[in-house]
C-alpha positions as CSV (number, residue, x, y, z in Angstrom):
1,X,120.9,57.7,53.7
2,X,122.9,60.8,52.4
3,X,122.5,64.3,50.5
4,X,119.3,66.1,50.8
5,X,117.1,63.0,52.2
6,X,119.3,63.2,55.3
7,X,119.4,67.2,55.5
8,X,115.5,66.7,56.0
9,X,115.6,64.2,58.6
10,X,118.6,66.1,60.6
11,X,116.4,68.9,60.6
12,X,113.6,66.7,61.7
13,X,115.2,65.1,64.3
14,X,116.0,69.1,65.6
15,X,112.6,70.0,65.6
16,X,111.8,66.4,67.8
17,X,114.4,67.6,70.0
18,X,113.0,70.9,70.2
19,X,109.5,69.8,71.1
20,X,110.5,67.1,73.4
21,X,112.2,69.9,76.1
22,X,109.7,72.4,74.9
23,X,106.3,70.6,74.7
24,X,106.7,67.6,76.4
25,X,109.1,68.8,79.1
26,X,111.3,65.6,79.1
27,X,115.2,66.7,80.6
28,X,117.1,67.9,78.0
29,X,120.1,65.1,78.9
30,X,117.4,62.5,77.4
31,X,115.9,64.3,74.7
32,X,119.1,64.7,72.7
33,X,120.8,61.6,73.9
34,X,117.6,60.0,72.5
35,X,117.3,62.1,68.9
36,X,120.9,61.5,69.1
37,X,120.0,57.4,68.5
38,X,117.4,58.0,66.3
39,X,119.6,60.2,63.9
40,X,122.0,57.4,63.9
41,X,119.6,54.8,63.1
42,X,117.8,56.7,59.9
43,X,121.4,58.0,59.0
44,X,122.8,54.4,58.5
45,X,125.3,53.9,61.0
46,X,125.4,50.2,61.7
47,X,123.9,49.6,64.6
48,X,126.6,47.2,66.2
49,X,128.7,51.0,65.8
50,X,126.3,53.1,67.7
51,X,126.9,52.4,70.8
52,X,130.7,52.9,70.8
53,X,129.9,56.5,69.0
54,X,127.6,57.0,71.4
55,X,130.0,56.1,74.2
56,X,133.1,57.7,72.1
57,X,130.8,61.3,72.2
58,X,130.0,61.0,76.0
59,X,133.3,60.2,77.5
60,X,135.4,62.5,74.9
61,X,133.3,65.8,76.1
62,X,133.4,64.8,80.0
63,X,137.1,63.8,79.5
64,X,138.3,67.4,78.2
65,X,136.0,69.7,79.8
66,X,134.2,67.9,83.3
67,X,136.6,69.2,85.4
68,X,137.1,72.7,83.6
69,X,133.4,73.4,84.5
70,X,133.5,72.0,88.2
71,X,136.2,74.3,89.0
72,X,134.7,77.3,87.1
73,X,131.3,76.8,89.3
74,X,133.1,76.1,92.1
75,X,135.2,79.6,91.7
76,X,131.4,81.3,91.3
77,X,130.0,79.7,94.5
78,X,132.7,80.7,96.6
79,X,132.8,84.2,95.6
80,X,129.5,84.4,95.9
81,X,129.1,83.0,99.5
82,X,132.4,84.9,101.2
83,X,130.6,88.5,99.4
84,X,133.6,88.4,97.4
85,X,130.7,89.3,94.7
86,X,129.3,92.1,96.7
87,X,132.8,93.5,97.2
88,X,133.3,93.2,93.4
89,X,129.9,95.0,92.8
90,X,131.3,98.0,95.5
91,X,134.2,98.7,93.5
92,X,132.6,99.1,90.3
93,X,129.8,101.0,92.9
94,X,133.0,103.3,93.6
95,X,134.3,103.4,90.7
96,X,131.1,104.9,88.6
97,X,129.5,106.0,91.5
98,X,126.5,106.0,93.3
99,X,124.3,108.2,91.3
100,X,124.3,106.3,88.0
101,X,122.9,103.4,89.2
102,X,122.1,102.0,85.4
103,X,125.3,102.1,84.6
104,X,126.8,100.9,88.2
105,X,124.5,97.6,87.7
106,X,125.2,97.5,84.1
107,X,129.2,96.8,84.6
108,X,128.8,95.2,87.8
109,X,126.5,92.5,86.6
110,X,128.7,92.1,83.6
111,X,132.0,91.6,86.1
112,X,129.9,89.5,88.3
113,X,128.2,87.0,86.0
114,X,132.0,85.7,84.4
115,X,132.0,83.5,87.3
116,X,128.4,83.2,88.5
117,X,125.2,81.9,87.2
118,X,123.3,84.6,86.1
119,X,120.3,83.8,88.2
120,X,122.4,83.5,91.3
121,X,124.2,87.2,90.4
122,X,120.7,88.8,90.0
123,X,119.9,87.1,93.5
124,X,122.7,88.9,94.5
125,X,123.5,91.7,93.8
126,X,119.4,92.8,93.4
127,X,119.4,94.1,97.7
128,X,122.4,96.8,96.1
129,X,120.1,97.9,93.1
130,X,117.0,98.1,95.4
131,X,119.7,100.8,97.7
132,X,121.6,102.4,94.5
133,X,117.4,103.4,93.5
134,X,116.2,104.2,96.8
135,X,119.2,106.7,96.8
136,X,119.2,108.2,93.5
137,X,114.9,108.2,92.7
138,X,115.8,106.8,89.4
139,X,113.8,104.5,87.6
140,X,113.6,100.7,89.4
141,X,113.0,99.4,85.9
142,X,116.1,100.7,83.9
143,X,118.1,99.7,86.9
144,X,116.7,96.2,86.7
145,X,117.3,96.1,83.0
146,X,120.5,96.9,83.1
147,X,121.5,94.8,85.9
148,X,120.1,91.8,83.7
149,X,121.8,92.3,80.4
150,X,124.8,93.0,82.2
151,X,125.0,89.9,83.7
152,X,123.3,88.0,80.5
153,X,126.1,89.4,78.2
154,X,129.1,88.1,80.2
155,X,127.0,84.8,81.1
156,X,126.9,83.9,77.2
157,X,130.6,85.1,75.9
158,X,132.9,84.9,79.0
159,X,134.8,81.8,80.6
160,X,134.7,80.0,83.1
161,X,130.9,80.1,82.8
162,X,130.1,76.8,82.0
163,X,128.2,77.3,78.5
164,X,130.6,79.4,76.8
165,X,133.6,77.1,78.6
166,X,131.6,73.9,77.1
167,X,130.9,75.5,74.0
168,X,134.6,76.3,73.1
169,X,136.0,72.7,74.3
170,X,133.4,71.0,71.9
171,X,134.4,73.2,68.7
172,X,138.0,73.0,69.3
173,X,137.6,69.2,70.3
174,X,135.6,68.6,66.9
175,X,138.7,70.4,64.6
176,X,141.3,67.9,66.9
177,X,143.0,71.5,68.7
178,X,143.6,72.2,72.0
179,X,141.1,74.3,74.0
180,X,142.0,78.0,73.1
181,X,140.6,79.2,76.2
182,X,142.0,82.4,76.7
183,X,141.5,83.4,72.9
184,X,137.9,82.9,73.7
185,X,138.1,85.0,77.1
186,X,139.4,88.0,75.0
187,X,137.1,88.1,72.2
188,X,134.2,87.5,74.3
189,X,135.0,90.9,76.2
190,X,135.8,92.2,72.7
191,X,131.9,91.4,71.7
192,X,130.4,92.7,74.6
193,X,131.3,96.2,73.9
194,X,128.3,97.1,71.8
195,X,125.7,94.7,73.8
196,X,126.5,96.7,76.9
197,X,126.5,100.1,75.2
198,X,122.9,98.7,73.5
199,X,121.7,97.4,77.1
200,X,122.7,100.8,78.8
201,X,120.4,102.6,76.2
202,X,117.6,100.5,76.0
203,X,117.7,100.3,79.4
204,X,117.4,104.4,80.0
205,X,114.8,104.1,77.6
206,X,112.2,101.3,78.4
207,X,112.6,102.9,82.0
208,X,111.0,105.7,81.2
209,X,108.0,103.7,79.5
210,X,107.7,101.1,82.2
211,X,107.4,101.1,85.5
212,X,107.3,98.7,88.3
213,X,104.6,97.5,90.9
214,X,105.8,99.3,93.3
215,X,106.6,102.9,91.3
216,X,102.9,102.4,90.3
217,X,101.7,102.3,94.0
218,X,100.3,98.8,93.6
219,X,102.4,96.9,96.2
220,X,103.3,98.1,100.0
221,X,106.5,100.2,100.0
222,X,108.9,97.6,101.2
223,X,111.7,98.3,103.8
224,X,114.9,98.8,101.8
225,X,118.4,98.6,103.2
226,X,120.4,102.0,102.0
227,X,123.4,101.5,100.5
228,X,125.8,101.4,103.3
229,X,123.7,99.6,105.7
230,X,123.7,96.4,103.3
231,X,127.2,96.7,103.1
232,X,127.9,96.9,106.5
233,X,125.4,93.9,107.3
234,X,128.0,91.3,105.7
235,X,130.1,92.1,107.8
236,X,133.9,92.4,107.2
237,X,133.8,92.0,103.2
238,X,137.2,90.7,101.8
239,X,139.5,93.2,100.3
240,X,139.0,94.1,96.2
241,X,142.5,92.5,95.1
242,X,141.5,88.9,96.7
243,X,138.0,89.5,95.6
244,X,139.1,89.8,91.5
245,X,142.0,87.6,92.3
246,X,140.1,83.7,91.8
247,X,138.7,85.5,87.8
248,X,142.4,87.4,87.1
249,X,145.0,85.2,88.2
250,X,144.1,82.3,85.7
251,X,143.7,84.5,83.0
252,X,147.1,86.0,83.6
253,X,148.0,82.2,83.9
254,X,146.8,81.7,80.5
255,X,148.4,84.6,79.0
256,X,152.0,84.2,80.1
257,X,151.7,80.5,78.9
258,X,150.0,81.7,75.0
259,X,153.0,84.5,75.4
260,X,155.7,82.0,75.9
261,X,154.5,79.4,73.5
262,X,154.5,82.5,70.7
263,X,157.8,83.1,71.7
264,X,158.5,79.8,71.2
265,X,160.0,79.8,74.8
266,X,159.9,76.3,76.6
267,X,159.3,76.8,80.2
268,X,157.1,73.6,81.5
269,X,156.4,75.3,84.5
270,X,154.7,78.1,82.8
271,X,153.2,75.9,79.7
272,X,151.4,73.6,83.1
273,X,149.9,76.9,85.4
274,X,148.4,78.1,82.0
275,X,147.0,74.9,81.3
276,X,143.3,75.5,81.7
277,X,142.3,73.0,83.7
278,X,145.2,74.3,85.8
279,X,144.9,78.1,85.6
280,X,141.1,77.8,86.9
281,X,142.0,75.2,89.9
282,X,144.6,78.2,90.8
283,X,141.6,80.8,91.0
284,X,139.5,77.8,93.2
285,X,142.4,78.1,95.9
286,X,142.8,81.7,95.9
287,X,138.6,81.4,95.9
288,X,139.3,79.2,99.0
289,X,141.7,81.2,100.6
290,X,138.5,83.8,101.0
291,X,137.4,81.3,102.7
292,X,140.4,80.3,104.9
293,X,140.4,84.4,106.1
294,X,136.7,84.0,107.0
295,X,137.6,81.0,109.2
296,X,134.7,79.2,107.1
297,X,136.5,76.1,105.7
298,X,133.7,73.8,107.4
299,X,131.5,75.2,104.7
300,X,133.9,73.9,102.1
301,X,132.6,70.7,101.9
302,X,128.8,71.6,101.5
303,X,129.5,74.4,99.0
304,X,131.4,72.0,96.7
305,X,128.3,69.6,97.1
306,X,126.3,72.6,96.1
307,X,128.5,73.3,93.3
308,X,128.0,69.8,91.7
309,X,124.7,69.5,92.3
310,X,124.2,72.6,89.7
311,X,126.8,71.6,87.5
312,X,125.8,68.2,87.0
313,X,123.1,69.0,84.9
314,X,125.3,71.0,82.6
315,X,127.8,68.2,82.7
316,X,125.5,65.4,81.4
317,X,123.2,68.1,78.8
318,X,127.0,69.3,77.2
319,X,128.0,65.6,77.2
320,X,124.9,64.4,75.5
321,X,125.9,67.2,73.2
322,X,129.0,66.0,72.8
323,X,127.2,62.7,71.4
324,X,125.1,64.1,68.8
325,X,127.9,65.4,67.3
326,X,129.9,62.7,67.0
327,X,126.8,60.9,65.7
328,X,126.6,63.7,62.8
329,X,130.4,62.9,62.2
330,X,130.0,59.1,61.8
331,X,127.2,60.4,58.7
332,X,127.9,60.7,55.1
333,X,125.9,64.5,56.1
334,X,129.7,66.3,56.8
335,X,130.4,65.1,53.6
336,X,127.7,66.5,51.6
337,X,128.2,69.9,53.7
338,X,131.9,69.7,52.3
339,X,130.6,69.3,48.8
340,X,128.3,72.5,49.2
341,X,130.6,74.5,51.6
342,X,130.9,77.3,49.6
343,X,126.7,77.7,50.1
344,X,127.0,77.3,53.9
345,X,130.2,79.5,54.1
346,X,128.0,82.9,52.8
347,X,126.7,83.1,56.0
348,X,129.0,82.9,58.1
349,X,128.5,84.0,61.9
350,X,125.2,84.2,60.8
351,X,124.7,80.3,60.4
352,X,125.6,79.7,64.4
353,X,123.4,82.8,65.6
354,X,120.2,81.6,63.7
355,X,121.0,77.8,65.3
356,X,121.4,79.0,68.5
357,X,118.8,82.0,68.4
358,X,116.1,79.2,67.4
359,X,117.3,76.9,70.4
360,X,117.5,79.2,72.9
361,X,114.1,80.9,71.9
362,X,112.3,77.1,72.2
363,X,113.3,75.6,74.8
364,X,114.7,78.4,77.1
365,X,118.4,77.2,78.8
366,X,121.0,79.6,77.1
367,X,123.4,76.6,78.3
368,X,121.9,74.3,76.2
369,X,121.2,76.4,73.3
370,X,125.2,76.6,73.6
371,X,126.1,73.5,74.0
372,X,123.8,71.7,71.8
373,X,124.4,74.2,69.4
374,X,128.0,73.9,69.8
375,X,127.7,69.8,69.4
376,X,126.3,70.6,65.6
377,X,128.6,72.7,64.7
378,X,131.6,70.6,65.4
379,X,132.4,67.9,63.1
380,X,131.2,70.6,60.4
381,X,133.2,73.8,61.2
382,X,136.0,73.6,59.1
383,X,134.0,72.5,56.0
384,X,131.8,75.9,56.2
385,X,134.5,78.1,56.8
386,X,135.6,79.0,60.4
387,X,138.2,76.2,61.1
388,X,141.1,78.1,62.0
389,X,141.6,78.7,66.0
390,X,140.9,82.5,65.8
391,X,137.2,81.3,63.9
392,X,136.6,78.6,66.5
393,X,136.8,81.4,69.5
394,X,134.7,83.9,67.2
395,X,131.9,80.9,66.4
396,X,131.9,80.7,70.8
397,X,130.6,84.1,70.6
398,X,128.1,84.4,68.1
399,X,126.3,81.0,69.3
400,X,126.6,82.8,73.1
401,X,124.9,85.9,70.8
402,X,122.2,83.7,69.6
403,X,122.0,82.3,72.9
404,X,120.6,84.9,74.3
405,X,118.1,85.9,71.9
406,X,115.7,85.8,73.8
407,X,114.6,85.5,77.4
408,X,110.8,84.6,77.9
409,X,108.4,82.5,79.5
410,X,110.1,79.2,78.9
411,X,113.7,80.6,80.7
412,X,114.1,80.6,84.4
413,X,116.0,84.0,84.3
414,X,112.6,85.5,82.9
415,X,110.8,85.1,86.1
416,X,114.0,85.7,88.3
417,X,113.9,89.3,86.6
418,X,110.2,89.9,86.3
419,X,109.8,88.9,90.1
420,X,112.4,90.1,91.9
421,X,112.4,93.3,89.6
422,X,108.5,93.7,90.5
423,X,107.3,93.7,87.3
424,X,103.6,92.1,85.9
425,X,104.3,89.7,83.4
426,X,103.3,91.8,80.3
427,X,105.8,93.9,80.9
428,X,108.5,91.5,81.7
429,X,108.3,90.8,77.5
430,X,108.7,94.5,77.1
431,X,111.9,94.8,79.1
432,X,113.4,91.6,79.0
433,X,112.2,89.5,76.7
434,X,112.7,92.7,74.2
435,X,115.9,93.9,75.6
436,X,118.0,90.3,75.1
437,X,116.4,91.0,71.2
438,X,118.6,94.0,71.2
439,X,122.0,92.9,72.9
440,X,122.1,89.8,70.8
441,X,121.5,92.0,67.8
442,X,123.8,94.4,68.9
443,X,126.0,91.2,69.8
444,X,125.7,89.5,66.3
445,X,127.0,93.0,64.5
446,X,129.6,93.5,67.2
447,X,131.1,89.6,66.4
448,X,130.7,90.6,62.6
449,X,133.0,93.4,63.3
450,X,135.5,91.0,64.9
451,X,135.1,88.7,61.9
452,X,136.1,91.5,59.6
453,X,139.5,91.8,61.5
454,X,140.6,88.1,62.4
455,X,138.8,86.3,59.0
């Protein structure tokens, strides 16, 4: 099968895909490994091949980027459990300060989220909004709002969270590059400029339209900790500079080694730290060494079993992605895209959005929206346009854009806001739901921006 006939039935075997996790609620892991079979079987790929393209696409993706994802979890779960988090949310407490508590939860959810699961972060860091509101009398809402897209924005764009991390390793993997990893650190804070000044607005504003249970009168006041006392009850927190250190030192790890290698400066000692499979397992042992101070390395052993237990889901869904597109590059369908590149190519960032906007929105993981996505996209990238290295990171960020558009019923994170933000359903879909509409617009123009300058 070739040209248009198989066009139709990739888009078929989507929309299977799709309903499968959506309708039928079969793991993701087995619904694509599954449409990933079937594509191969109506594409034409002899079947005594598909096995070793499926095998091929499995071991490639866990080979360059299993480890990479461990460590970055593993980096998350520590901070989170020493309070390195908490002390990371203090600073940015300090350094807005306590009265503008949208804009304190905004940032701090965006700092905290590079390394930890969304849904963990808003677990976290929710006692310090409940405080920051109690304090200030400002609307619980807009704080809750903010916290969320704060943490959403960075969750989608910024390494070492596993779906951007995964995302980036599949595209560059497809074009036969090396992992750009830091490229894709940089823009990603690049394209979270407008979302956050979008999420800060619509935040201030849907606050003032909406209000929670407990503003309305409808649930008992509960007994919230003030600012200081939640503070105080974890005890001795660890200082700011070891608290940043596990999320900073790899990225200046990566830098120096990008710096010396455009220098064209051969120092193997540099060119290995900034590895970065290398550069993150440095920020697990400064992580650790949280841990060490805290005279808590007993816990080491059930955190990292903690760790994989959440990351092997990710693992095995960006793997499986990993095999459908090496199943869509054993087709004559990268072929035909070639020959009608020029169509594909007019729309640019807009192409990976609308891929990942429609799998995120039907099935509800932004992590698989990524990395399914991602797996599409790859044996395809450079024949519509965005093959160069500086394209590749920029294509991370606008499937992270579409990746959060948007957050309903069907996404964990929906309830985890709605509920622990005390809000009836209805008007979870007018703050959430309608506020990840507007920073992955806001995200989609912001990586247009960046397209203009790097194209």
């Amino acid at each position: 099968m070739s040209g248009i006939p198989l066009i139709i039935a990739f888009v078929i075997a989507i929309a299977l895909m799709i309903f499968a996790i959506s309708k039928l609620k079969i793991h993701p892991f087995l619904s694509i490994m599954a449409v990933s079979l079937l594509f191969g079987i109506v594409a034409g790929i002899p079947l005594t091949d598909i096995p070793n393209v499926i095998g091929t696409g499995f071991s490639n993706t866990f080979k360059s980027i299993g480890i990479v994802i461990i460590f970055g979890a593993l980096i998350g779960t520590l901070l989170e459990k020493t309070g390195a988090a908490l002390k990371m949310a203090d600073s940015v407490v300090k350094l807005v300060g306590k009265k503008n508590p949208e804009l304190a939860m905004l940032l701090m959810g965006w700092i905290v989220s590079i390394p930890v699961f969304c849904d963990s972060g808003f677990v976290i860091l929710n006692p310090i909004r409940k405080a920051l509101v109690k304090r200030t009398m400002k609307s619980s809402v807009a704080s809750t709002i903010a916290l969320s897209l704060g943490l959403y924005i960075s969750h989608c764009f910024i390494p070492p969270t596993p779906g951007p991390i995964a995302a980036a390793n599949t595209l560059y993997e497809g074009l036969g590059q090396e992992t750009n990893l830091l490229l894709v650190i940089i823009l990603g804070v690049l394209a979270s400029i407008l979302p956050l000044i979008a999420g800060y607005i619509f935040a201030i504003a849907i606050g003032k339209k909406v209000k929670s249970r407990d503003e309305m009168g409808e649930d008992k006041e509960e007994i919230v900790q003030t600012y200081e006392e939640l503070v105080a009850s974890y005890g001795q927190l660890p200082n700011a500079w070891l608290s940043f250190a596990p999320i900073v030192v790899p990225i200046i790890l990566m830098s120096l080694s990008s710096a010396f290698a455009m220098a064209k400066l051969s120092v193997p000692i540099i060119t290995f730290l900034g590895t970065p499979i290398i550069a993150i397992a440095v920020g697990v042992l400064f992580a650790l060494y949280l841990l060490l101070v805290q005279k808590r390395t007993g816990d080491f052993y059930e955190l990292t079993n903690e760790t994989l237990k959440v990351t092997g889901p990710i693992l095995f869904i960006t793997a499986a992605g990993g095999v459908l597109g090496n199943v869509i590059a054993n087709t004559t369908m990268v072929d035909f895209i070639k020959a009608n590149s020029a169509t594909l190519s007019m729309l640019g960032m807009m192409f990976p959005f609308l891929l990942s906007a429609i799998l995120k929105t039907a099935q509800g993981s932004s992590t698989v929206a990524l990395t399914t996505t991602a797996g599409i996209l790859a044996p395809m990238l450079s024949s519509i346009g965005l093959g160069s290295p500086a394209l590749a990171a920029l294509t991370v960020i606008a499937i992270g854009a579409g990746a959060m558009t948007v957050s309903h019923a069907n996404d964990s994170y929906f309830w985890v806001v709605t509920n622990f933000g005390n809000m009836k359903v209805e008007d979870g879909y007018k703050t959430q739901t309608l506020g990840t509409l507007v920073v992955g617009i806001a995200s989609l123009i912001n990586v247009y921006i960046l397209y203009f300058f790097i194209r």
